[in-house]
C-alpha positions as CSV (number, residue, x, y, z in Angstrom):
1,X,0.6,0.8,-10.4
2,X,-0.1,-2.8,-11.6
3,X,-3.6,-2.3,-13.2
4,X,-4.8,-5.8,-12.5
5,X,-8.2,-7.3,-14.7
6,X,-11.6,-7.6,-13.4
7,X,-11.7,-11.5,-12.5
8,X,-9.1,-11.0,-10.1
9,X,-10.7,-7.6,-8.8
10,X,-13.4,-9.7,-7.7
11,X,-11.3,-12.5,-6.4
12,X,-10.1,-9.7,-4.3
13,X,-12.7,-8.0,-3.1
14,X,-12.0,-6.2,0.1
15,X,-14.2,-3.5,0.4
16,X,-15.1,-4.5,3.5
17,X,-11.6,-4.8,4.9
18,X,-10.9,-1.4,3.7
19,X,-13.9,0.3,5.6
20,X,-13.4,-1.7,8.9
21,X,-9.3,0.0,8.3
22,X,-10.9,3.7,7.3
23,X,-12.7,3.8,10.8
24,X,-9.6,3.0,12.6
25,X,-6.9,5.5,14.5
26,X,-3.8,6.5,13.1
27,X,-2.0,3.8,15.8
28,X,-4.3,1.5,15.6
29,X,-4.3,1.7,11.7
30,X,-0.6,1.5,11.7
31,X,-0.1,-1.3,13.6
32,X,-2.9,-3.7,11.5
33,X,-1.9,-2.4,8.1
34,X,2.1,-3.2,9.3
35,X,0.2,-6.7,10.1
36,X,-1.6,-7.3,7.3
37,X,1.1,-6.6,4.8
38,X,3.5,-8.6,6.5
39,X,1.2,-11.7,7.0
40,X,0.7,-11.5,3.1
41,X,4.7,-11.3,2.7
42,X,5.4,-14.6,5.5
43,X,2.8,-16.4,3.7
44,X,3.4,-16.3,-0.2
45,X,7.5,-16.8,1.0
46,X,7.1,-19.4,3.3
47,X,5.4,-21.0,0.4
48,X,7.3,-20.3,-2.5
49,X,10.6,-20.3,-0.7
50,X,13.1,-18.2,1.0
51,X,15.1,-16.9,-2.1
52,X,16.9,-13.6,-2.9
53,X,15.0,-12.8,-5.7
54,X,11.4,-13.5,-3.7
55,X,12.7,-11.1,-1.1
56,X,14.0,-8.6,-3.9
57,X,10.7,-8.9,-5.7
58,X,8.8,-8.2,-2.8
59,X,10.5,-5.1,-1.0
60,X,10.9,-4.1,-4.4
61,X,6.8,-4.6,-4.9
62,X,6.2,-2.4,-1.4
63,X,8.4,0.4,-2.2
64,X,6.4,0.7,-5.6
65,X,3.5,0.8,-3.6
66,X,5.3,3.4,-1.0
67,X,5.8,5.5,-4.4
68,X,2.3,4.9,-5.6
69,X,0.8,6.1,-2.4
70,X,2.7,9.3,-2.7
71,X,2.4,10.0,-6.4
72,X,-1.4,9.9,-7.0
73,X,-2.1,10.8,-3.3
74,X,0.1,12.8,-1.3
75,X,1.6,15.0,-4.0
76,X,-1.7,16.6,-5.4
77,X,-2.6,17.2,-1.7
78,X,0.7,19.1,-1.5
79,X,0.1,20.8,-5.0
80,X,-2.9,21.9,-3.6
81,X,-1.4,23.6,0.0
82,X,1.6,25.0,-1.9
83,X,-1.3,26.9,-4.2
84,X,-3.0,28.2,-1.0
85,X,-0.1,28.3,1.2
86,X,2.4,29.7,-1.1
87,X,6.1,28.0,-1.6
88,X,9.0,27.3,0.2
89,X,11.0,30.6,-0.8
């Protein structure tokens, strides 16, 4: 996880964003986060051009993400089931 400074925390304040997603449905949610990360992809490539590396770069950046979601999230939820649910035998 890129741990980013606290000037461009504020710059990028979106606490409000994140709320207005927390109180949506699971479709709903899907469909505007989909959205949202792709209208921040088209727009920092349309303006720094369509180059290999910019696409690399970027799916690269999203699957990070995908692995940071799933690290500090979903696998200490699933720590925690397997301790009250037992293993897969």
């Amino acid at each position: 996880m890129p741990y980013i400074d606290s000037e461009d925390r504020k710059a990028m304040d979106i606490e409000e964003l994140a709320t207005y997603f927390a109180e949506m449905d699971l479709p709903k949610f899907a469909g505007h986060l989909n959205y949202l990360n792709f209208k921040i992809v088209k727009t920092y490539i349309k303006k720094n051009g369509q180059k290999y590396f910019t696409f690399a770069v970027v799916v690269g950046t999203l699957v990070c993400c995908i692995l940071e979601i799933y690290r500090r999230l979903a696998a200490p939820y699933e720590d925690i089931k397997i301790k009250g649910n037992g293993d897969v035998e």
